[in-house]
C-alpha positions in Angstrom: 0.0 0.0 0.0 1.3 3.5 -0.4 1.0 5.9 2.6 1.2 9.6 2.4 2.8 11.4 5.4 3.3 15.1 5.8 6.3 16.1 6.4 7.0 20.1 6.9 5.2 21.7 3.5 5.2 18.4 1.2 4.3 14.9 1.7 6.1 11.8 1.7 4.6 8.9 -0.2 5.9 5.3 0.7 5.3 2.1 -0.1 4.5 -0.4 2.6 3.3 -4.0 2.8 -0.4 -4.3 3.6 0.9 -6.6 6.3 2.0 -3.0 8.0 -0.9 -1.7 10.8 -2.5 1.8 9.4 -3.6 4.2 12.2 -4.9 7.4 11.8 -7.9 9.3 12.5 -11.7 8.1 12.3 -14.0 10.7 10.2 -15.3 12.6 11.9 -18.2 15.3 9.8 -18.5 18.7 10.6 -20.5 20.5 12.1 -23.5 21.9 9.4 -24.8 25.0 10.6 -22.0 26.2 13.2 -23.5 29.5 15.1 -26.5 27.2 15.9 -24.6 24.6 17.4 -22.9 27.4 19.7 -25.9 29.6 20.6 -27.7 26.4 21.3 -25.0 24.7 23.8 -25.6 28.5 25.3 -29.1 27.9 26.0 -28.8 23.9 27.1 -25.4 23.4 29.0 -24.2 20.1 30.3 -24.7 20.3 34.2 -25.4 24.1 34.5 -27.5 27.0 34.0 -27.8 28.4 30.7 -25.1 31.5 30.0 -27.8 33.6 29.7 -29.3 32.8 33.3 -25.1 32.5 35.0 -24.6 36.6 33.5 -27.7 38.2 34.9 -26.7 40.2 38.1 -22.9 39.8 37.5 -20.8 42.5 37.5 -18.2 41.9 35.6 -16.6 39.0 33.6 -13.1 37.6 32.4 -13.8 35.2 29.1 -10.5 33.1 29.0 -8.9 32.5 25.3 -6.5 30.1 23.8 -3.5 31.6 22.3 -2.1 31.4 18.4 -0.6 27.9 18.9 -4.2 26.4 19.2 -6.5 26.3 16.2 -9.8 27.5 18.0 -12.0 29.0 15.8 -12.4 32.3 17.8 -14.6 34.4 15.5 -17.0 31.6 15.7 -17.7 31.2 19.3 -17.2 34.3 21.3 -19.6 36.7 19.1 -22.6 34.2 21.0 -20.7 34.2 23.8 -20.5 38.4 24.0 -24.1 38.8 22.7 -25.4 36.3 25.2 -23.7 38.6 28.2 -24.6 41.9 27.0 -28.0 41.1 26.0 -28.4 40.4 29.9 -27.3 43.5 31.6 -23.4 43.1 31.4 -22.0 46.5 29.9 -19.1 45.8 27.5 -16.5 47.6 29.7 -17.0 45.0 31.9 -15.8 42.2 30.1 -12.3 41.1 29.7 -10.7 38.9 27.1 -7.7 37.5 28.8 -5.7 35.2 26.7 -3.9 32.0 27.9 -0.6 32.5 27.0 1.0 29.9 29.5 4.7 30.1 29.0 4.2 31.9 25.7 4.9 35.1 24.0 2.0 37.9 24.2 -0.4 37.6 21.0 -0.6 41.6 19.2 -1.3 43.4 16.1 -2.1 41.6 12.9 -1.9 38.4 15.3 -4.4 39.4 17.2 -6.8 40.7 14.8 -6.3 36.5 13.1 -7.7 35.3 16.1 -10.7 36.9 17.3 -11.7 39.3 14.5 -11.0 42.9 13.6 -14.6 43.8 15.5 -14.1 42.3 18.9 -9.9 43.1 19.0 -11.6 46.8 18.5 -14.3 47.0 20.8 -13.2 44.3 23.9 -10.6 45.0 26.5 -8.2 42.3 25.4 -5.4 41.3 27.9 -2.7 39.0 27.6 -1.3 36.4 30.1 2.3 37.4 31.0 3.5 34.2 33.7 6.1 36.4 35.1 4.1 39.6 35.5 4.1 39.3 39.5 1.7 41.9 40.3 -0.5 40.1 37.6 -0.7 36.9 39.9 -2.3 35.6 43.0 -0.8 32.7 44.9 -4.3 30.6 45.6 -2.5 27.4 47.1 0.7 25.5 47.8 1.0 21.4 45.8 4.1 19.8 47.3 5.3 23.1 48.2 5.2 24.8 45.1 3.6 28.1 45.0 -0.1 28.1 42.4 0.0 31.3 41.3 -2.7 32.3 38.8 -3.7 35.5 36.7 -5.4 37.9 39.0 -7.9 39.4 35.7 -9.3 36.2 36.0 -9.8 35.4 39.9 -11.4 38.7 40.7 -13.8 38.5 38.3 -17.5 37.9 38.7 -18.0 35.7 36.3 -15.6 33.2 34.6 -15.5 31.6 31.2 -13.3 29.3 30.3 -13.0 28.5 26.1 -10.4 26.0 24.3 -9.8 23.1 22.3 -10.7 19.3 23.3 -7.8 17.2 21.5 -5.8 14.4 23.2 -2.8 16.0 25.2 0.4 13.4 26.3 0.2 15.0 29.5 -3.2 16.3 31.3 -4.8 13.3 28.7 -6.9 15.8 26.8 -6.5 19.5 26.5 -9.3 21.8 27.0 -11.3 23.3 30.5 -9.4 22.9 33.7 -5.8 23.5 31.1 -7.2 27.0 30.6 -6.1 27.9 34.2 -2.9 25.6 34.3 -1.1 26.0 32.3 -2.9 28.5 30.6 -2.9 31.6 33.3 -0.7 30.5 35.5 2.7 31.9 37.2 6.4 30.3 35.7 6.6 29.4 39.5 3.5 27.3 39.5 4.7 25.9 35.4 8.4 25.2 36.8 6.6 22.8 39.6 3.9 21.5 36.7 6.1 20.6 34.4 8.9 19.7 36.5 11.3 16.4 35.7 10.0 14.6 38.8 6.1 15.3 37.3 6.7 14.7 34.0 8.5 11.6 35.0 5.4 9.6 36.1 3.0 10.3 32.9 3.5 7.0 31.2 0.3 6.6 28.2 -1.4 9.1 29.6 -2.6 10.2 26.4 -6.6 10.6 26.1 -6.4 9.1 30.1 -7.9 11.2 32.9 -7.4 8.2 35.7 -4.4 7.6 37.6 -3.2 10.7 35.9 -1.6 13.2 38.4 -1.3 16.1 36.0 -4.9 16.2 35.4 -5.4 15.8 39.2 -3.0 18.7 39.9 -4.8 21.0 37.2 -8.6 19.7 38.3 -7.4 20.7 42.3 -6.3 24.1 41.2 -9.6 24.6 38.6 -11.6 23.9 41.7 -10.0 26.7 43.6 -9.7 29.4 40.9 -13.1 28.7 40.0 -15.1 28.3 36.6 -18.6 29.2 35.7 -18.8 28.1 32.2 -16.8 26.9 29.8 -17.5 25.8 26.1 -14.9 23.8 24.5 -15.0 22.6 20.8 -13.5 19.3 19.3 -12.5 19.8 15.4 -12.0 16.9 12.6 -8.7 16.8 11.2 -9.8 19.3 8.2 -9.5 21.9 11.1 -13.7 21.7 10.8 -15.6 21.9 14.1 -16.9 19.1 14.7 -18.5 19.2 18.3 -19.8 22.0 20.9 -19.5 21.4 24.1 -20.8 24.0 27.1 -21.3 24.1 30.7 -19.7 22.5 33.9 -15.8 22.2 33.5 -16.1 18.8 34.2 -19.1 17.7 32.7 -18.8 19.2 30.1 -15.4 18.7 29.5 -15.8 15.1 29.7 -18.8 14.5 26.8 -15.8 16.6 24.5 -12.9 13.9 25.3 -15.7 11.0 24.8 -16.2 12.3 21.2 -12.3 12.6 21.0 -11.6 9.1 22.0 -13.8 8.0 18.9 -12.2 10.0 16.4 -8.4 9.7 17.8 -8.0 6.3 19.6 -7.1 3.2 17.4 -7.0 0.2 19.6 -4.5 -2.8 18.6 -3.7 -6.0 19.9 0.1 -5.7 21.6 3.0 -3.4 20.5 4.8 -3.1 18.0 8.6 -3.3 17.2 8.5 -0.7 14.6 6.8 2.9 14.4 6.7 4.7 11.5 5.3 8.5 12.1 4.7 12.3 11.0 5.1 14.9 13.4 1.7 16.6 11.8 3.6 18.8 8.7 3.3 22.3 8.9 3.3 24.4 11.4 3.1 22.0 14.3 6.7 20.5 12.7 8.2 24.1 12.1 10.6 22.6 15.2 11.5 19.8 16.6 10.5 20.8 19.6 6.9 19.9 18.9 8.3 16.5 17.3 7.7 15.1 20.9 4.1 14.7 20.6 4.4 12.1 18.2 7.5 10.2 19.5 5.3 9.7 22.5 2.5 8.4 21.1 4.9 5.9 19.5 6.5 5.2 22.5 3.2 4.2 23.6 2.8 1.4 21.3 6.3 0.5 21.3 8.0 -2.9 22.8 11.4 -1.8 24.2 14.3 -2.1 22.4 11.9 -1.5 19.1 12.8 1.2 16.4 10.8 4.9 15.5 11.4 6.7 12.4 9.6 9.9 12.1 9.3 12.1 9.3 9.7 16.2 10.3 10.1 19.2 8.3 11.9 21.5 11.1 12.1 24.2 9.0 13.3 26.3 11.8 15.2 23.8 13.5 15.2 22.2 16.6 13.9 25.1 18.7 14.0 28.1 21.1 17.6 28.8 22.4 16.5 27.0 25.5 15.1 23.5 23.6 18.3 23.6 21.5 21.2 24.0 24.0 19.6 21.1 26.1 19.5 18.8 23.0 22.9 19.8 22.0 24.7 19.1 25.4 23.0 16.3 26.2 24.4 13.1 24.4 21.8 10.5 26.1 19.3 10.0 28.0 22.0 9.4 31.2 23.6 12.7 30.8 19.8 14.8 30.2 18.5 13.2 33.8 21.6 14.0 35.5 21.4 17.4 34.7 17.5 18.1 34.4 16.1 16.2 37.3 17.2 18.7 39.7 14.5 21.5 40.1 17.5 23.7 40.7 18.4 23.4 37.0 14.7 23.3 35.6 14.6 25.6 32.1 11.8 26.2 29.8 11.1 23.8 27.6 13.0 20.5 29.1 9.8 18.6 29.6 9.4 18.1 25.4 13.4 17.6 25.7 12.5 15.1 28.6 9.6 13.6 26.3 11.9 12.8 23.8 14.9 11.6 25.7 12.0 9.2 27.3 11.5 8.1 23.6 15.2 8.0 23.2 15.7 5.8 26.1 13.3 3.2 25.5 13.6 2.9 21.6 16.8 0.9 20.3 16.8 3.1 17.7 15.2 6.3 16.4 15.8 7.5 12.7 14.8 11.1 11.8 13.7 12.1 8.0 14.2 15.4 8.4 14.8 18.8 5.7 15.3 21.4 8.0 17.7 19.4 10.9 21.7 19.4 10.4 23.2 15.8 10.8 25.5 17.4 13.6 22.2 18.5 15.7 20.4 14.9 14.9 23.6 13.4 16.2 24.4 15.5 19.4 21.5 13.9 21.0 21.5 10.4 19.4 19.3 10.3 16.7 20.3 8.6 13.1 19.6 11.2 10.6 18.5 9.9 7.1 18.2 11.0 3.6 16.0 8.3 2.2 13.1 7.0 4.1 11.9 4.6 1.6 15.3 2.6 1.6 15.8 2.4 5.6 12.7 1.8 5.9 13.2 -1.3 3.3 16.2 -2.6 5.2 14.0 -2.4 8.5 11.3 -4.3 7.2 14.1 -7.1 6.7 14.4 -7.7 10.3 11.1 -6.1 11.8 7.9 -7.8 11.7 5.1 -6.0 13.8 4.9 -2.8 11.9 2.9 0.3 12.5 2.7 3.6 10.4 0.8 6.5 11.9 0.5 9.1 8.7 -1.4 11.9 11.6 1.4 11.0 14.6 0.3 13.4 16.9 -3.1 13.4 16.3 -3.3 9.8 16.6 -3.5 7.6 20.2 -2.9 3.9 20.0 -4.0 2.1 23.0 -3.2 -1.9 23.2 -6.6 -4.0 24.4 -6.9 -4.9 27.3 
């Protein structure tokens, strides 16, 4: 069979044995008439009153967005979401747009303007999340210790609105609701503790898994503290189309969204495999290779230990902030990245997708990368085997592996062996 995977801008085509497992997405239609489907989750919530009943009386409200690395469609939901709180006594000055920029940069300008609509950047007071902008933060409780500091627009306000994206997430088990608030507003304190080595360290499959999952615990305790109103996620196909509209109790709610997820992303086989073939998505999610962790850990999933990976990624901008790239340049193996990252005192932004992939690194035997934009010298520094032809290693590793997977979608993709 031949098997398309993106890779940066263009596609890859190879040719595979039909003995080879395909994974990828289940279709999934769009939604037909989209402002209906979001004016009428308004009206009928899952597990609370409608938005229109929650607004009256309120005095003011903080409507949390995600930022430009998610694909919400902003201009579709927040129009019903605005009308819905005006048309009930809340006067526009009262409202605040406060977008969850985690550990990111500020969205502005032209940016902006792409993500919620030249009307609303125009007429809402929009505010960005800035995790180090102290007098911007409230400390609401202590986890092990760690100070959980979150954005102070959003706890005083009256009313609180949560918005996002319902898609599986290697960490918290599905993004959307309760990640809002952590990571999405909170302090770099409170992110250095979430996404520390010694957290990170005990997620093992927890993609599209709430159980037994501590990250999702930590997040769910803090939610509960900073407190949520209403929140109304959406789940989209993998055309980008919305798909689902889900509204109400951050938990309810939230939960129907990842029940519509696990049909359209989990593929369920029989045991693991001792060969992953992958795509890290194409462009932009594989801009870096930074984001390339997703998908090694949804192969590492499905992998026996000792087996092989080999992912395709564009990288057009290379490995990754200055940060991502001097870890994966100093750190040889997975030995010498523990030694010096496990210690909190030592904790840098983004080691926990470095950790994600050293993880990969460790348990695979072997992990070739197909890759445009990555130098052999940077593939090499941390252990990978950089190739120039994936249809020819991939021949030669057919000759000795036998349980094949290929996962065209990698990180939109969760394999799960049957129980």
């Amino acid at each position: 069979m031949k098997i398309e995977l993106p890779c940066g801008k263009e596609t890859v085509t190879l040719d595979l044995p039909d003995t080879v497992q395909l994974l990828q997405t289940h279709t999934t239609n769009p939604v037909t008439n989209k402002r209906q489907a979001v004016e009428q989750v308004l009206a009928h919530p899952i597990g609370t009153p409608p938005l229109a009943d929650l607004a009256k009386g309120r005095k003011n409200c903080c409507i949390v967005i995600s930022d430009v690395t998610r694909p919400v469609p902003n201009t579709l939901i927040l129009p019903p979401i605005l009308k819905t709180l005006e048309e009930n006594g809340m006067a526009r000055e009262n409202i605040t747009i406060l977008i969850a920029t985690g550990m990111h940069r500020p969205n502005l300008g032209n940016e902006l303007e792409g993500m919620v609509g030249k009307e609303i950047m125009e007429n809402y007071r929009i505010v960005n999340h800035y995790c180090q902008k102290q007098e911007e933060l409230r400390e609401i409780a202590r986890i092990e210790g760690a100070p959980i500091e979150v954005n102070t627009h959003y706890l005083d306000a009256d009313l609180k609105i949560l918005t996002g994206l319902i898609e599986p997430h290697f960490y918290a088990g599905f993004s959307g609701s309760r990640k809002s608030i952590l990571p999405g507003i909170s302090s770099f304190e409170t992110m250095k503790f979430m996404h520390s080595y010694k957290v990170i360290d005990q997620l093992h499959e927890a993609n599209c898994r709430l159980e037994n999952n501590i990250f999702h615990q930590y997040a769910m305790e803090v939610t509960e503290l900073a407190g949520v109103d209403f929140i109304l996620n959406v789940v989209i196909n993998k055309e980008r189309e919305l798909a689902g509209v889900f509204a109400g109790h951050y938990e309810e709610a939230h939960k129907a969204g990842c029940e519509m997820v696990i049909a359209h992303a989990v593929e369920n086989i029989e045991k693991k495999v001792d060969l992953v073939i992958t795509s890290a998505g194409g462009y932009p999610l594989d801009a870096t290779f930074y984001q390339v962790s997703k998908c090694l850990i949804s192969a590492y999933d499905i992998l026996t230990e000792g087996g092989t990976i080999v992912v395709l990624c564009g990288c057009e901008e290379g490995l990754g902030s200055e940060e991502f790239c001097t870890i994966m340049r100093s750190n040889p193996t997975p030995t010498d990245f523990q030694v010096q990252h496990s210690d909190p005192e030592n904790f840098v932004i983004d080691q926990w997708c470095a950790q994600n992939i050293y993880q990969a690194l460790e348990h695979a035997g072997k992990i070739y990368i197909y890759s445009p934009g990555l130098s052999l010298d940077d593939v090499s520094r941390f252990s990978g085997i950089k190739i120039e032809d994936c249809q020819t290693t991939i021949d030669e590793l057919l000759k000795d592996h036998t349980n094949v997977a290929v996962i065209p979608e990698g990180p939109y993709v969760v394999g799960k062996i049957k129980q």
